[in-house]
Structures are given as C-alpha cells and as structure tokens.
KEMAR-966812 format. One record per atom (N, C-alpha, C): atom name; y, z, x. Coordinates in Angstrom, 1 decimal. Layout:
# residues N
   atom        y        z        x
     CA        Y        Z        X
...
//
This chain:
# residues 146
   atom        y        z        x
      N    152.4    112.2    149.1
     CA    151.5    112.8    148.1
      C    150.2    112.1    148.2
      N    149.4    113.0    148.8
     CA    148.2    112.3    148.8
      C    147.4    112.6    147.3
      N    146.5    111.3    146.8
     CA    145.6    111.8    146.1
      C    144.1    112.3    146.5
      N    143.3    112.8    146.2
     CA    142.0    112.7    146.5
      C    141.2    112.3    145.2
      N    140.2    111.5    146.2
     CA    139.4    111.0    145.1
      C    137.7    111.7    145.6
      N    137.6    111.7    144.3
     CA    136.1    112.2    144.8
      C    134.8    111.5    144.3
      N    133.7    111.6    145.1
     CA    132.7    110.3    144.5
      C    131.6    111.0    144.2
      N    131.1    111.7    143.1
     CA    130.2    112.5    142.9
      C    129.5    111.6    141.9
      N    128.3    112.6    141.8
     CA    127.1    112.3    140.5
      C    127.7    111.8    138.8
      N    127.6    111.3    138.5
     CA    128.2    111.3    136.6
      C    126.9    112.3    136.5
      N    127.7    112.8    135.0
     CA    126.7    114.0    134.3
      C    125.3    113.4    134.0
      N    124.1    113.3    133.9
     CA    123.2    112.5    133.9
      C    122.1    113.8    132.8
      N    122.5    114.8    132.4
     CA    121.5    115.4    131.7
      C    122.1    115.0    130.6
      N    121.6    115.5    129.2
     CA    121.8    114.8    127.9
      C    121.8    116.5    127.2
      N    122.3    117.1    126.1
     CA    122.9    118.3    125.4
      C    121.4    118.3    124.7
      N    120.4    118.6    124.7
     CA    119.6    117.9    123.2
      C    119.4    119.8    122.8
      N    120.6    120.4    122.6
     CA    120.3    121.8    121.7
      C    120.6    121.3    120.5
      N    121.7    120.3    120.0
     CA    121.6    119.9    118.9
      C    120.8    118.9    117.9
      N    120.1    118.2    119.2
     CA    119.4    117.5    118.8
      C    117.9    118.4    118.1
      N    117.7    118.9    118.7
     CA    116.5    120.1    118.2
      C    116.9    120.7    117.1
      N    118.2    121.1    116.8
     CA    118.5    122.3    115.5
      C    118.6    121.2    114.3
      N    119.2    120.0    114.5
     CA    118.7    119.3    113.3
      C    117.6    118.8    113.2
      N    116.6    118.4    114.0
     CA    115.2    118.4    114.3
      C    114.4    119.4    113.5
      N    114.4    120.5    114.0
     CA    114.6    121.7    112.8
      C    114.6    121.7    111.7
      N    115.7    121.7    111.1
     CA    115.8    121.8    109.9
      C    115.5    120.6    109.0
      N    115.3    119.4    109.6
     CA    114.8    118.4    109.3
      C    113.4    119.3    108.7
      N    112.3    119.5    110.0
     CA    111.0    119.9    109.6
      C    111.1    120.3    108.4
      N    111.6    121.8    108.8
     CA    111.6    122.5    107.0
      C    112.2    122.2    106.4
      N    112.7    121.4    105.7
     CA    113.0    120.4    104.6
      C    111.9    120.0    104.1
      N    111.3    119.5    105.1
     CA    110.0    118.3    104.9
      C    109.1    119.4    104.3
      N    109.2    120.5    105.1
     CA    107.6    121.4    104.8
      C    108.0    122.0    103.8
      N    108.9    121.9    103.2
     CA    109.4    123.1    102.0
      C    109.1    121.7    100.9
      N    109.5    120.6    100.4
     CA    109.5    119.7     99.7
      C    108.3    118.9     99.7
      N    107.6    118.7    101.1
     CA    106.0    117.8    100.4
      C    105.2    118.6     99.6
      N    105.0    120.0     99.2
     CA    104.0    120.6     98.8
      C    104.7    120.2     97.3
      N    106.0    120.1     96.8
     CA    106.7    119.5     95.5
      C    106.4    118.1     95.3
      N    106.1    117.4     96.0
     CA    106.2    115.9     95.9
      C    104.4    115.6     95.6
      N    104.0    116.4     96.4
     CA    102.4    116.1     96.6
      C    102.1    116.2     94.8
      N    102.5    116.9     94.4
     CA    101.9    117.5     92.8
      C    102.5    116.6     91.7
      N    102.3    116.2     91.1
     CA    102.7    115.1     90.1
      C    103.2    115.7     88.7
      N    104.3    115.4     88.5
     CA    104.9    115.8     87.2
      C    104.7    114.8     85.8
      N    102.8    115.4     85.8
     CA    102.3    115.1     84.7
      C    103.1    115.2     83.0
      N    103.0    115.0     82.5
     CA    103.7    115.3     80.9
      C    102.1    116.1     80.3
      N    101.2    115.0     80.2
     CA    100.3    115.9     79.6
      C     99.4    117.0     80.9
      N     98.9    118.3     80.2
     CA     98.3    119.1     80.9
      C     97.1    119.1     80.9
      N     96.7    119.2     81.8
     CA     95.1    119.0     82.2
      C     94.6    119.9     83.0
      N     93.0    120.1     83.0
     CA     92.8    121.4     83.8
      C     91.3    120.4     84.3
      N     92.2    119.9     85.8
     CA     91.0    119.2     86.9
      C     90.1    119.4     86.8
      N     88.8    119.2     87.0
     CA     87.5    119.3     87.8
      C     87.8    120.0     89.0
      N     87.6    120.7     90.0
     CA     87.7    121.1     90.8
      C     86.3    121.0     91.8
      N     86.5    120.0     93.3
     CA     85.6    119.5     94.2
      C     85.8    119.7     95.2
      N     84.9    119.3     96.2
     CA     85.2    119.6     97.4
      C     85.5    118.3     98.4
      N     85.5    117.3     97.3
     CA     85.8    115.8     98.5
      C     87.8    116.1     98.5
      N     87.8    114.8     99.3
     CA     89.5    114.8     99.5
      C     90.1    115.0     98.3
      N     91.5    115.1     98.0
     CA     92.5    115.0     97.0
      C     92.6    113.9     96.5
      N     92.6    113.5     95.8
     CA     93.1    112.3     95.3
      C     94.6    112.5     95.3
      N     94.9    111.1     95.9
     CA     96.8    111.2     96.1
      C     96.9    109.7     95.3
      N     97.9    110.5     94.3
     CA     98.6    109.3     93.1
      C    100.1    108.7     93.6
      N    100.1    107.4     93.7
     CA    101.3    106.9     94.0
      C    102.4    106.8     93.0
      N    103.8    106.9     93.5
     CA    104.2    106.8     92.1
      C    104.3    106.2     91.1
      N    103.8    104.5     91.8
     CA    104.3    103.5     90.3
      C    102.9    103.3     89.7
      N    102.2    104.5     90.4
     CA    100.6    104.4     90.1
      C    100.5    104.3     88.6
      N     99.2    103.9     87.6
     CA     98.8    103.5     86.2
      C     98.5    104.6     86.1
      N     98.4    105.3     85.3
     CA     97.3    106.9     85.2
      C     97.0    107.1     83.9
      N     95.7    107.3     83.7
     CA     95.3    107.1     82.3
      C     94.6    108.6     82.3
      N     94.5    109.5     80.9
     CA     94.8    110.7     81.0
      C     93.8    111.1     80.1
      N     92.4    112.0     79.9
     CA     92.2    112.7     78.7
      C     92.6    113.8     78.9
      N     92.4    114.3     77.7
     CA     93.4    115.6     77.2
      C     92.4    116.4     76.5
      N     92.3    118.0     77.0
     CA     91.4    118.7     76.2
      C     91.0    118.5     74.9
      N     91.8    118.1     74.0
     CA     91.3    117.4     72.7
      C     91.5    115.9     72.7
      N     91.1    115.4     74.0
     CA     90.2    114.1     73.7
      C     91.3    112.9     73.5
      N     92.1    113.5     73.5
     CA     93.2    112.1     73.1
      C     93.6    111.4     74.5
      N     93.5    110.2     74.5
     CA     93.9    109.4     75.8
      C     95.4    109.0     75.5
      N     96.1    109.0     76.5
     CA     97.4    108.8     77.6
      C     97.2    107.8     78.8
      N     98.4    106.9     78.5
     CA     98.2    106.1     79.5
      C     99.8    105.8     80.1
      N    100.4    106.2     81.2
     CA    101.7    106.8     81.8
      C    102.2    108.2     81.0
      N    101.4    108.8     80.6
     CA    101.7    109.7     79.6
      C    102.3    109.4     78.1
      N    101.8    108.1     77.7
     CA    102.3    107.8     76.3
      C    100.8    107.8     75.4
      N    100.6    108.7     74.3
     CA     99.3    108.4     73.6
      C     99.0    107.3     72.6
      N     97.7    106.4     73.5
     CA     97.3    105.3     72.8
      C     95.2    106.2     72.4
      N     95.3    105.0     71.0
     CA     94.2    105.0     70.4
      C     93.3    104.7     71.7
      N     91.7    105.1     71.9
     CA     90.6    104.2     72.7
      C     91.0    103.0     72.6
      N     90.7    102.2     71.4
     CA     90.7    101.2     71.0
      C     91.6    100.5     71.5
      N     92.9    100.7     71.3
     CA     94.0     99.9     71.3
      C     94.7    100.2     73.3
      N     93.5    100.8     73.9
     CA     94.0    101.0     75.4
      C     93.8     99.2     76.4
      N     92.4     98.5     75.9
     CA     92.0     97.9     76.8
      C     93.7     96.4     76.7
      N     93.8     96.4     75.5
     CA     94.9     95.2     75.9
      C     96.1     95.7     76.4
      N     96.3     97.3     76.1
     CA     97.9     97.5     76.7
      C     97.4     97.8     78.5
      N     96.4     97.9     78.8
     CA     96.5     98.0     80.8
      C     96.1     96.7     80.8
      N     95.6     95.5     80.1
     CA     95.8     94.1     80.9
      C     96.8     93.9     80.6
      N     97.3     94.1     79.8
     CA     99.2     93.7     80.1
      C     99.7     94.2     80.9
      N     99.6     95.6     81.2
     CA    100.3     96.0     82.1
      C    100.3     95.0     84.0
      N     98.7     95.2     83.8
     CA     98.1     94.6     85.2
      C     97.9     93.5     85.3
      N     98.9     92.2     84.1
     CA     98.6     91.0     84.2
      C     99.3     90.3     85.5
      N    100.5     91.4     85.3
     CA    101.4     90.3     86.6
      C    101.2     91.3     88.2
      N    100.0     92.2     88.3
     CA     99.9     93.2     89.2
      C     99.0     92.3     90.1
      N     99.0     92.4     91.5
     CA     98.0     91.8     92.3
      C     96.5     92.9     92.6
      N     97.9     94.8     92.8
     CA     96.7     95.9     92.7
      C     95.9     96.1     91.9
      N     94.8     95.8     91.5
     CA     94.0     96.3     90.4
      C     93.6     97.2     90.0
      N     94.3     98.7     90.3
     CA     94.1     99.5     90.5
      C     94.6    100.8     89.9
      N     93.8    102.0     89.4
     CA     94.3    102.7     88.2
      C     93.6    104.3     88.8
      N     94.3    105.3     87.6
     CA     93.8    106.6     88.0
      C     93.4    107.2     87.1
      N     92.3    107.8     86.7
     CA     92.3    108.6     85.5
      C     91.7    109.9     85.7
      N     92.7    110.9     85.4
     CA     92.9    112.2     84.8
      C     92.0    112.6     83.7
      N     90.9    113.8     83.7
     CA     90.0    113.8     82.1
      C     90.2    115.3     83.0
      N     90.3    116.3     81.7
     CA     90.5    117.9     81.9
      C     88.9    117.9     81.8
      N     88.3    119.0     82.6
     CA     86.8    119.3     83.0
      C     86.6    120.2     81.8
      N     86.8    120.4     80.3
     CA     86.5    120.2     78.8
      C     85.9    118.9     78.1
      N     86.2    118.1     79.2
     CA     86.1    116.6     78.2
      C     84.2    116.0     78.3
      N     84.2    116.0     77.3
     CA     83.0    115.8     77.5
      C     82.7    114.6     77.9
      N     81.1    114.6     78.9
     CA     80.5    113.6     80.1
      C     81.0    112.2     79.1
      N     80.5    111.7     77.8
     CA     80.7    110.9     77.2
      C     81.8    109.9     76.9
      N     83.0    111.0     77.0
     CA     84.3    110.7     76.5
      C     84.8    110.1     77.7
      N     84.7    110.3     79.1
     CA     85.3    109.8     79.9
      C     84.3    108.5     80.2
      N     83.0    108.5     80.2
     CA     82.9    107.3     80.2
      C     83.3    105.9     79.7
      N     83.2    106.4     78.1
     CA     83.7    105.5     77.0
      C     85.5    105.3     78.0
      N     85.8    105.5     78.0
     CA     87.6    105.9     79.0
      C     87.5    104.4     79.9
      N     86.0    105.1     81.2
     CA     86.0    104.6     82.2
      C     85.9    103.1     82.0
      N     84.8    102.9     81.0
     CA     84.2    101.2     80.5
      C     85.5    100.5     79.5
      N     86.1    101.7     79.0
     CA     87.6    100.6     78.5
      C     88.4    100.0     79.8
      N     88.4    101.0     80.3
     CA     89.2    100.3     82.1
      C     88.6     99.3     82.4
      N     87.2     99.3     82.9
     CA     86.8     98.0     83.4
      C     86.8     96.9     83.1
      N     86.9     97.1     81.4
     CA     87.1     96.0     80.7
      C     88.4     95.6     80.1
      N     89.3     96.2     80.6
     CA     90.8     95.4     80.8
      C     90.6     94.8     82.5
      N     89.5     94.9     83.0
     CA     89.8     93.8     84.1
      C     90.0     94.6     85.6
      N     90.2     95.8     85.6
     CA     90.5     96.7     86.7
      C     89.2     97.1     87.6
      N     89.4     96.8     88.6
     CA     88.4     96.3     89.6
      C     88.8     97.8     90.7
      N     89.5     98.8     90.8
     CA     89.3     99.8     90.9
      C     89.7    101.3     90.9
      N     89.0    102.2     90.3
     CA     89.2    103.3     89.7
      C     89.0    104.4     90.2
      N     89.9    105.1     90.2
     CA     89.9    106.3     90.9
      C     89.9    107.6     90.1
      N     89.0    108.3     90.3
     CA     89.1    110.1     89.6
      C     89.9    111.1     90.4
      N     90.8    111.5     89.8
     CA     92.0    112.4     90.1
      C     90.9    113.9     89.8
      N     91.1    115.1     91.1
     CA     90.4    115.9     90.9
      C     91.6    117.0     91.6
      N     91.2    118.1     91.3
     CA     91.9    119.7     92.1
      C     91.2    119.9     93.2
      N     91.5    120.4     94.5
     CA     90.4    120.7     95.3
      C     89.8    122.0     95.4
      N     89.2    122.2     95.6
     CA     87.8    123.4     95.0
      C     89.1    124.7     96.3
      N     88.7    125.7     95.7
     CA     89.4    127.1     96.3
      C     88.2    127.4     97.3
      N     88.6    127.8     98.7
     CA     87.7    128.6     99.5
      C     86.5    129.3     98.9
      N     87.2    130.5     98.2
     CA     86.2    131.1     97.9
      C     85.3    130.9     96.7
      N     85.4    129.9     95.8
     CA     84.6    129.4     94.8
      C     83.7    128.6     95.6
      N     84.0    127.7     96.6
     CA     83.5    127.0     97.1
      C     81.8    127.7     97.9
      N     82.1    128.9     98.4
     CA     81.7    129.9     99.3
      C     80.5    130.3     98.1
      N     80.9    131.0     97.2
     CA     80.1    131.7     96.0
      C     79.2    130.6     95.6
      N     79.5    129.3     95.3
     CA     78.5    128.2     95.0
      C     77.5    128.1     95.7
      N     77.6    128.1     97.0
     CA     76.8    127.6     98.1
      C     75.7    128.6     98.1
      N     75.7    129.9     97.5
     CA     74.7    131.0     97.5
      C     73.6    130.8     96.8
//
C-alpha cells in the first residue's frame, strides 16, 4: 500500500468577505448613532444663536450653565438663583484640574443677562468658557451675505 504524499503551497489567502460585512455594519451603526450622540439631551430648552463658526462640542461630564427664555439660570440643568451660582461652580470645580465650563443662553436672552451669567463664571474662578451655538443653515447663511 503505497501512500502518497504531496508537498504543495498551504492556503496563504485570508476569507476577508466577512471581515468587510461586519466592517459594514459596524460603519452604519456608527453613522446612524453619532448624529444621536452629537446632540445633547438638554432638560432645559433653548433656542441657540445660530453662526457660522464651528459647533461647539459638549463633553459629557462637561459643567453647562444654561439661560432660559425667561431668564432663569441652570446649572447641569438644576435651577439656581444668579446670586447663589458663583459658590455652587467653585465647588463644583474645587477638586477639577479642567477649568472649564459651557454656557447655553437662548438668542431671547438679553445682551445683558448673559453677561451678568458670563462675569458670575469668572468669578467662581473658571479660566475657560465656552458659548454653545447651532450652526447657521446654508441658506440663511446665503440670504445674509446679500
């Protein structure tokens, strides 16, 4: 009984059809859920400013301090007095190394009010602040320029 043996190539290509189809559906996952993630599930409602610089992107364990068409300030979405804001964010930011905060004012709020806002921030010590905006629509954008 003879055997034969044979000395050929090993298989040396790799299957990657499956590697692609879950590659796939990986993608659309991603593309279907960042435009959910991107958007922040504010409590209070606000109606942005609307500009044409970048987005402002809020992180999650980000501070976010909030006016509200009628003027009332939020700070994680909890409502605090003006007054009684600047010691609850140095507490917050006492044991924080980021200094760093976001504030939301609906484009109602008057020039005034957000200042008064902005100068309570800096005087709990927050060295830097960011304005959360909507980004301006094509065609508003377009009509302005005229």
């Amino acid at each position: 009984m003879a055997v034969k043996i044979t000395r050929g190539s090993a298989m040396s290509e790799i299957n990657v059809t499956p590697l692609v189809d879950v590659m796939l559906v990986l993608l659309v996952i991603f593309m279907v859920t960042a435009p959910l993630l991107e958007t922040q599930n504010q409590a209070v409602n606000v109606d942005l400013p609307k500009v044409t610089a970048e987005r402002s992107r809020v992180a999650e364990d980000a501070v976010v301090v909030t006016v509200d068409r009628g003027q009332k300030v939020y700070l994680n979405d909890h409502p605090h007095e003006l007054a009684e804001l600047q010691p609850k964010i140095a507490a917050l930011f006492r044991s924080r190394a980021n200094k760093e905060i976001f504030l939301r004012a609906d484009r109602t709020v008057p020039y005034g009010r957000v200042v008064e806002t902005m100068a309570v921030i800096r005087a709990a010590g927050i060295t830097k602040l960011n304005m959360v905006t909507d980004p301006l629509e094509p065609e508003s954008a377009s009509r302005r320029r005229r």
